[in-house]
N, C-alpha and C positions, 0 to 999 in steps of 0.2 A: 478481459472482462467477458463475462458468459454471462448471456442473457438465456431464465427459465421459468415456465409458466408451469404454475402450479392451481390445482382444483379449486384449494381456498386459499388466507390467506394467516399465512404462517406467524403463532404469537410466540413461538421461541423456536431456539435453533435443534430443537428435539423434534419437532416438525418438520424437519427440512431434510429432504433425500441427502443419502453419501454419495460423490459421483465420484467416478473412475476414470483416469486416463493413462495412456500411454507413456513414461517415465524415459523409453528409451529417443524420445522423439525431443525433448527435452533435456535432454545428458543426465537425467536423474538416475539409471538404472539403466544396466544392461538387458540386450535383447531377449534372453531367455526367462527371466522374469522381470517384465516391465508395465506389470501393473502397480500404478500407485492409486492411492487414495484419496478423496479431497474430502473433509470432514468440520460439518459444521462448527465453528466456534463463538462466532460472534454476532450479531443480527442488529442492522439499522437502519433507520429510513432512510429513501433516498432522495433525497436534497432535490437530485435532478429533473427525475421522474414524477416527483412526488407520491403521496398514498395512493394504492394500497403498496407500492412497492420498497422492495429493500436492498441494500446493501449489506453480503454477507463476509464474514473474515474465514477463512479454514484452514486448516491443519491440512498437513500433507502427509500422511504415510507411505510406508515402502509396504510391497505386496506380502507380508509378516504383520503388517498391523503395528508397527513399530516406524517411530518418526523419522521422518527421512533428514540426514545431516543438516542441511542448509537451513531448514523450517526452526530457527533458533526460538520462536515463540512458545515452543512444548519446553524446552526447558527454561525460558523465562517465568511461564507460567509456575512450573515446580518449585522454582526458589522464589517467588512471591507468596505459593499457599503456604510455603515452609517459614516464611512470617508475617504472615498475615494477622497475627496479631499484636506487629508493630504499627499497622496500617502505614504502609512501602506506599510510595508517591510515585507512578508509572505515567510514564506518557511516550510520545511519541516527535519527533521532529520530523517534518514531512519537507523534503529539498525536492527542488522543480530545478529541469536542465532542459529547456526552451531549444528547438534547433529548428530553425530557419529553413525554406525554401532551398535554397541553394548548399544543406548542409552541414552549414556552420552555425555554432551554437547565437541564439538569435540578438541581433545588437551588433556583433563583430564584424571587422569589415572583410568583406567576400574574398580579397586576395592576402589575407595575411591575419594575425594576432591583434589582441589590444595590446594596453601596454603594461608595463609589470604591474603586481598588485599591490596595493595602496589604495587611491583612488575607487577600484571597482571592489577590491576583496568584499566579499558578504554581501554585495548588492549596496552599496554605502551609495547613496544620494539616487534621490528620483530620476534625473539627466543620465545616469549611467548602467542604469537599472534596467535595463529591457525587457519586459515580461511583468513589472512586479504587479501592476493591476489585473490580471489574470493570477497570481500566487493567491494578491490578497481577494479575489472574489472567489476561490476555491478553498481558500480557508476558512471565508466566512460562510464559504456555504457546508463546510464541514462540523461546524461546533453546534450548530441545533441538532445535530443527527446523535450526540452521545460520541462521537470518534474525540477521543481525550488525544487534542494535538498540543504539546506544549512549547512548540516554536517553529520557525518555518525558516529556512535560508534556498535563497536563488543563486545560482551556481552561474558565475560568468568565466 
């Protein structure tokens, strides 16, 4: 997360600088061109900070101006405009991996595993759940902002 202060306050993402970083630093890109791109995409308030501020989504490009591999959203985008006039139902699932002080994912006991899954798979029962009141207070604080999340899972 990068924090950026700007003159006003930005009513779309065409207002908002392209910033550049480093790609080789990163494993995005080798060192002799390792500039990449971050480019505004998507713009919404922040839940946390609250107004005037935002929360912004960007595209990545490679130093060509062309998407970098991993940044699968440019080509999500492309086969969503390409039917978008079936109106395509997109969302997101947003999974939380909680890790503990001591390393281990948080809940589990410090010298070993839990036990097979059944019981804990998916986060199943509040007693075995650790973490899930911070998922669900980060989810709720996620859905006034416009981030279209359509399920959440807690990874034990």
């Amino acid at each position: 997360m990068q924090d950026q202060d700007l003159d006003s306050e930005p009513r779309s993402t065409e207002e908002l600088p392209e910033w550049n970083f480093d790609g080789s630093s990163t494993m995005q890109s080798e060192g002799s061109n390792s500039d990449m791109y971050l480019v505004p995409a998507a713009m919404f308030w922040d839940p946390f900070h609250k107004e005037p501020n935002k929360l912004v989504f960007y595209e990545v490009l490679k130093c060509n101006h062309n998407p970098e591999e991993a940044d699968l959203r440019y080509t999500c985008k492309r086969i969503i405009d390409m039917v978008s006039t079936q109106h395509p139902w997109f969302g997101m699932e947003q999974k939380y991996s909680l890790m503990g002080t001591d390393g281990h994912p948080f809940g589990w006991p410090s010298n070993g595993f839990p036990g097979p899954q059944g019981p804990c798979y998916c986060g199943v029962g509040a007693d075995r759940s650790y973490g899930r009141d911070m998922m669900k207070v980060h989810y709720r604080a996620c859905l006034p902002t416009g981030v279209k999340i359509t399920g959440t899972a807690l990874t034990v």
